[in-house]
Residue frames relative to the residue before (quaternion, step in Angstrom):
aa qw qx qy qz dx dy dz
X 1.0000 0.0000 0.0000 0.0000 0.00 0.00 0.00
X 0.5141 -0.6896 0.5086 0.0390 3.48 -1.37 1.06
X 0.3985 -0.6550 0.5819 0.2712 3.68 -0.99 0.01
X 0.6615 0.5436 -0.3508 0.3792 3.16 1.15 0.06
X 0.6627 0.1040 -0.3947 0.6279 3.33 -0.82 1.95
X 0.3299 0.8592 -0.2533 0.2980 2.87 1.10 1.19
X 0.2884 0.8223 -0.4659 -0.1536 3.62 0.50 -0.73
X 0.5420 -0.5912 0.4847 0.3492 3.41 -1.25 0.91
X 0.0327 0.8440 -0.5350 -0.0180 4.23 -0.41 0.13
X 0.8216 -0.0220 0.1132 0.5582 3.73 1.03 -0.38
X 0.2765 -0.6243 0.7254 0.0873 3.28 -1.61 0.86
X 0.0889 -0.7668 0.5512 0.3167 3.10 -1.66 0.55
X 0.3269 -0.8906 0.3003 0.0992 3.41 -1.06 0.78
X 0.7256 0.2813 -0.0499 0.6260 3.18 2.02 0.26
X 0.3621 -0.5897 0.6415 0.3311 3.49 -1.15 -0.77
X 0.0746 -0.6725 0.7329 0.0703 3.88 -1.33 -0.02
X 0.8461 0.1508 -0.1457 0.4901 3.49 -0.82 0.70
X 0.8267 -0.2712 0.4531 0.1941 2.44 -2.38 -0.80
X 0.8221 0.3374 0.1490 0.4337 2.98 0.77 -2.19
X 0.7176 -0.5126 0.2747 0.3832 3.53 0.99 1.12
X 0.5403 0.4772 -0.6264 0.2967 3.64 0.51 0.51
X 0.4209 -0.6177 0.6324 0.2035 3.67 -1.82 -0.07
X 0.3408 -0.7071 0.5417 0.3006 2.63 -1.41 0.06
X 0.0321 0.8670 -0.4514 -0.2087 3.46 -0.50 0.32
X 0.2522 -0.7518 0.5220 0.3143 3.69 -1.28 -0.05
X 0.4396 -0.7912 0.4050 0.1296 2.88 -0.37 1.55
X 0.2086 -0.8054 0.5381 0.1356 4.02 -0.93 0.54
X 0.1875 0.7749 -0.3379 0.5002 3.41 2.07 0.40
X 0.2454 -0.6733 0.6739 0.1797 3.91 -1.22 0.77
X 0.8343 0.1400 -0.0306 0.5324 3.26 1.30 -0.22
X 0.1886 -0.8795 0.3767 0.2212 3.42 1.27 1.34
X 0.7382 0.4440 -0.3133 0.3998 3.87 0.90 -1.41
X 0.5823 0.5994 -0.4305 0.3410 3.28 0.95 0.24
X 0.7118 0.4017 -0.2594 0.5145 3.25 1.38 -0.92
X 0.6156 0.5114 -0.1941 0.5674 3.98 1.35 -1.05
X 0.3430 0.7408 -0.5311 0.2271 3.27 -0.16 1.13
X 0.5441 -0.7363 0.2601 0.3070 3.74 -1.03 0.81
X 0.5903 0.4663 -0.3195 0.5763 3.02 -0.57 1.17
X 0.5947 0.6769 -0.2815 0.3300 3.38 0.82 -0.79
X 0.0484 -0.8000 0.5558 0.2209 3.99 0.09 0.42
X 0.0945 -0.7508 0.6532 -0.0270 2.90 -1.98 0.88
X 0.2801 -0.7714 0.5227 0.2306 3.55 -1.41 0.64
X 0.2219 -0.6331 0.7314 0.1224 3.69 -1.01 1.21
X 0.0200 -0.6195 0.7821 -0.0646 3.16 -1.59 1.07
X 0.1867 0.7646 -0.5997 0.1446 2.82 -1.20 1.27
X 0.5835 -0.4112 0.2995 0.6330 4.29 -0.64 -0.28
X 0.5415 0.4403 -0.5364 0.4745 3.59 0.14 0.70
X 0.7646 -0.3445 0.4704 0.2745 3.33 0.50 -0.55
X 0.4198 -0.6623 0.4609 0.4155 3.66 -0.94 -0.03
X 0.2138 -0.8689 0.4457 0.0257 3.20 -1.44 0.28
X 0.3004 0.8096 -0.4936 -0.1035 3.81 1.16 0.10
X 0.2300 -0.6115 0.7567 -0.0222 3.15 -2.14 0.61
X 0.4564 -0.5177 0.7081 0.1492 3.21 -1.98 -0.17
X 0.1335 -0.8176 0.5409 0.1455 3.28 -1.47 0.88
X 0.3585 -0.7685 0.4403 0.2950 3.03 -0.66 1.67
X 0.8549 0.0041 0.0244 0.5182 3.95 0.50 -0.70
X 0.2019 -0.7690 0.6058 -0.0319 3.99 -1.16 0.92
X 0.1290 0.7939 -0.5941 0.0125 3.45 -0.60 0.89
X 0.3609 -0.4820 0.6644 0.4428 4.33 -1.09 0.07
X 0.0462 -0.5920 0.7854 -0.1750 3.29 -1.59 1.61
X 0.7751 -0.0286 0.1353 0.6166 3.68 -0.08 1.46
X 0.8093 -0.2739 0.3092 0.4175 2.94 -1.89 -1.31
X 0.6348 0.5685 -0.3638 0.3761 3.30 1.75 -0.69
X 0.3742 -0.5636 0.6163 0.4032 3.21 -1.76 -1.27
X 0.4498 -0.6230 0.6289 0.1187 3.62 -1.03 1.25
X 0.2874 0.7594 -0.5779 0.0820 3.79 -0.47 0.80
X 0.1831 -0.6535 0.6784 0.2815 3.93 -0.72 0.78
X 0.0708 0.7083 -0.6489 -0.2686 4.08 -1.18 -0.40
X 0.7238 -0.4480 0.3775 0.3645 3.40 -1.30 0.35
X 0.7178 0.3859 -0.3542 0.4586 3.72 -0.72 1.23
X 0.7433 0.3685 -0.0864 0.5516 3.14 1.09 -1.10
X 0.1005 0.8346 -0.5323 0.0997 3.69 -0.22 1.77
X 0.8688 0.2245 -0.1970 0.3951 3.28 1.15 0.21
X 0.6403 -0.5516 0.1459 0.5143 3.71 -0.75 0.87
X 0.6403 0.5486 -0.4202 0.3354 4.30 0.67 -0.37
X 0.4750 0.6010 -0.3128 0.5615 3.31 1.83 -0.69
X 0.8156 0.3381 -0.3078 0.3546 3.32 0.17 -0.94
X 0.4110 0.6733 -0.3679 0.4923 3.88 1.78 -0.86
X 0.7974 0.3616 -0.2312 0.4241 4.18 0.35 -0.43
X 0.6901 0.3898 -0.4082 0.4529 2.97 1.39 0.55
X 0.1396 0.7811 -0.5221 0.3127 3.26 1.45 0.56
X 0.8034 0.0639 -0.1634 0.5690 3.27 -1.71 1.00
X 0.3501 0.6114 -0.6181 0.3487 4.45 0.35 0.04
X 0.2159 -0.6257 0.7322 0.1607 3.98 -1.23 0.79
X 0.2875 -0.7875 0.5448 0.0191 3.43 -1.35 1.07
X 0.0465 0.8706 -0.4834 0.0780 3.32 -0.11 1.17
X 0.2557 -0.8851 0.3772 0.0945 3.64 -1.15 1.22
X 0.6592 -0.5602 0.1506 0.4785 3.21 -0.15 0.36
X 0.5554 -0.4857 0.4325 0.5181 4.01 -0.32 -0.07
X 0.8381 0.4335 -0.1054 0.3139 2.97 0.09 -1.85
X 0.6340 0.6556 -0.1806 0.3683 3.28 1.72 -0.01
X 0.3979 0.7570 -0.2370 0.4610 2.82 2.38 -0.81
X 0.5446 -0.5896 0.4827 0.3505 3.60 -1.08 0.60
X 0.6434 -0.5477 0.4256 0.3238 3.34 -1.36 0.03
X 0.2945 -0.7513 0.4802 0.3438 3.82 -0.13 0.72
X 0.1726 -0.6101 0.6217 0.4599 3.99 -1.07 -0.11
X 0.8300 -0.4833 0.1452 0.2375 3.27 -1.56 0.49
X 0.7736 0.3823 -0.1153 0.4919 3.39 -0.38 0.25
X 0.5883 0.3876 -0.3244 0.6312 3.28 1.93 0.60
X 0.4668 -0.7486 0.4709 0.0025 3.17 -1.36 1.16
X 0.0924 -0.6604 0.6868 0.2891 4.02 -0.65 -0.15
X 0.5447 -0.6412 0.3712 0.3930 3.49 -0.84 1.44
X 0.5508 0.5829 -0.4708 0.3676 3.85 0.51 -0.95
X 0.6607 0.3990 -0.4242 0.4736 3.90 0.57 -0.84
X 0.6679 0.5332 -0.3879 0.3454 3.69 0.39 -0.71
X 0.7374 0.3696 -0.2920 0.4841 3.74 0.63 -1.36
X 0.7478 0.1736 -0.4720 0.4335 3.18 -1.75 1.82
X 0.6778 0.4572 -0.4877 0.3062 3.79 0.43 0.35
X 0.4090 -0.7843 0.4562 0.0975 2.83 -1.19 0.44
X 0.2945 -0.6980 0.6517 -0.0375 3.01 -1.03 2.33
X 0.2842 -0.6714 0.6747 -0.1146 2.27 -2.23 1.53
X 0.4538 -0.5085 0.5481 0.4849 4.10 -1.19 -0.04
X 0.6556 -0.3927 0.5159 0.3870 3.18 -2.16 0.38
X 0.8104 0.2524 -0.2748 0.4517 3.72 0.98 0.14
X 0.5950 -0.6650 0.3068 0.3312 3.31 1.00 1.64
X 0.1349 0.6170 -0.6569 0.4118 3.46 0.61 1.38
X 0.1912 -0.6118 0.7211 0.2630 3.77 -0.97 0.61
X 0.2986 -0.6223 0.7128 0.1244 3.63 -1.84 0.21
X 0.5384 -0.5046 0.4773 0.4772 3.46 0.65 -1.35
X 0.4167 -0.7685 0.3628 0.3227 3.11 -1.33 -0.10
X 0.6785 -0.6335 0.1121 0.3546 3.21 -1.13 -0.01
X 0.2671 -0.8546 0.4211 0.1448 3.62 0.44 1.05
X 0.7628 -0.0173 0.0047 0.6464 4.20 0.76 -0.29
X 0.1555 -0.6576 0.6960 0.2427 3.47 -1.74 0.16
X 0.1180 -0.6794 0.7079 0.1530 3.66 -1.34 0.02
X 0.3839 -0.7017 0.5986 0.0445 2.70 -1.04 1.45
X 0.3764 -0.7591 0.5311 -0.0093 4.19 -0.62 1.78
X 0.5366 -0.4647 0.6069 0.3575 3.37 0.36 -1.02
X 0.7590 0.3974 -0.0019 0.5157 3.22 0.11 -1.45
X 0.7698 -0.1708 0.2507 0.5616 3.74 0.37 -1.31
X 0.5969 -0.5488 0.5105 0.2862 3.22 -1.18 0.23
X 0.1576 -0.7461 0.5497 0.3411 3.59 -0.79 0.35
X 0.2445 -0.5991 0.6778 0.3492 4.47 -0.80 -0.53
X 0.0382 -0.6864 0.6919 0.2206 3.21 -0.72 0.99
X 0.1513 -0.7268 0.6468 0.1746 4.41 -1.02 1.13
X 0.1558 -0.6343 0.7504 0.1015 3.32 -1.56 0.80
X 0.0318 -0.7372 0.6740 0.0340 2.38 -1.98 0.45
X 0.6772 -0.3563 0.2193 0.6053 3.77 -0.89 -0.13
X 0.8882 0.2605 -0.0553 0.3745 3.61 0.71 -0.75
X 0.6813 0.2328 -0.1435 0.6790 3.81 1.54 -0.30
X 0.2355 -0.5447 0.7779 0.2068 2.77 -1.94 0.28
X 0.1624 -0.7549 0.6346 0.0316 3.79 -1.15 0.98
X 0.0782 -0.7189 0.6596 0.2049 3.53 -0.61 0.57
X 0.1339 -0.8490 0.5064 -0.0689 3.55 -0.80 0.94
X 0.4337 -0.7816 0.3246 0.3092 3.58 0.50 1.71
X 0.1115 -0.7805 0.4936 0.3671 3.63 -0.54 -0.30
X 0.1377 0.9232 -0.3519 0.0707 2.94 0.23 1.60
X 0.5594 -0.4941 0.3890 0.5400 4.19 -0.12 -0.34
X 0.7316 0.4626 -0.2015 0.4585 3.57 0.63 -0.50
X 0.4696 0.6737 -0.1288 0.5559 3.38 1.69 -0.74
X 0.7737 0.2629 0.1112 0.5656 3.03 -0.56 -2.08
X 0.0874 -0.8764 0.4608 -0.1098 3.31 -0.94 1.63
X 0.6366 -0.1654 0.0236 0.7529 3.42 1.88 -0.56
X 0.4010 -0.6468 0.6487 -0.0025 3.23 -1.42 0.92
X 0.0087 -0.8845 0.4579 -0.0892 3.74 -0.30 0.67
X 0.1504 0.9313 -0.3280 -0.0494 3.54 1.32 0.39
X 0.3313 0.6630 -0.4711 0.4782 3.32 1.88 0.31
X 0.9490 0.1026 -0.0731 0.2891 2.92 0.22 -1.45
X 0.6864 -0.4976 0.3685 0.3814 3.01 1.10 0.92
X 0.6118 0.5409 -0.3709 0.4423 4.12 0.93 0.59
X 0.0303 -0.7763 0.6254 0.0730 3.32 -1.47 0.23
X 0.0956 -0.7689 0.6187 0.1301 3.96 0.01 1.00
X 0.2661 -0.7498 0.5983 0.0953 3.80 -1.55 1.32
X 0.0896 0.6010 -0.7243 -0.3259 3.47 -1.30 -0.71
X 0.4686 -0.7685 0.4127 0.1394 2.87 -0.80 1.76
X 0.3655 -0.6877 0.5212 0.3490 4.06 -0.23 0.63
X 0.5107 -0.7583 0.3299 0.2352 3.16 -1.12 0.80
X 0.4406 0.5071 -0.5016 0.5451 3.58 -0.79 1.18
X 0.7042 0.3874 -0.3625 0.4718 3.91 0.65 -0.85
């Protein structure tokens, strides 16, 4: 099995207990939405890949508590340390409109409301508040708010983004 239709969604970073759960840090705006029981996932790590099913997911702290099927004790769970945790696409909730999963967003390529190209979008940073787009090009880096006023059409067919650039950029 591949990573492909894949989305990266969580690292684990630990152990918890006795009885094989982990810990994990979730990369999810809403981990219980994406971590759910039943739900299969691939851990890839220097062992290798590895897919499974989670039997159960709680919020521990900042982390996520997760037991998955196979893994019933705490050495089982020690070898998946540092393992990246990826879910299926097609498993992901439904977005409402006008929201994005960052993976569609990074590599297209944003333009003015008057088909001026800028570049594309090469990283987000996540503010609190808003996201930032960080666009390259051959010559600049733009940071480019992701804001309603800003961010005018989204095009994830084709691979576009139209701006009104705030003034100063």
């Amino acid at each position: 099995m591949t990573q492909t239709n894949f989305l990266l969604m969580g690292k684990v970073v630990g152990v918890h207990g006795l009885r094989g759960a982990i810990k994990v840090r979730s990369f999810a705006e809403s981990p219980l939405d994406v971590f759910r029981p039943d739900c299969p996932i691939l851990l890839t790590g220097p062992e290798g890949e590895k897919t499974c099913h989670v039997q159960w997911v709680k919020v521990h702290h900042r982390l996520l508590l997760m037991s998955l099927d196979g893994t019933t004790d705490r050495n089982q769970a020690e070898s998946l340390a540092g393992a990246e945790i990826y879910v299926p696409m097609a498993d992901l909730p439904d977005l409402e409109e006008g929201t994005y999963y960052w993976t569609d967003l990074i590599g297209i390529s944003v333009f003015t409301a008057d088909d001026m190209p800028i570049g594309r979008i090469e990283a987000i940073i996540p503010t609190g508040s808003n996201d930032v787009y960080v666009v390259k090009n051959e010559a600049d880096e733009i940071l480019i708010p992701a804001l309603e006023g800003v961010i005018l059409a989204v095009d994830i067919e084709n691979k576009t983004m139209r701006v009104k650039l705030p003034e100063g950029l």
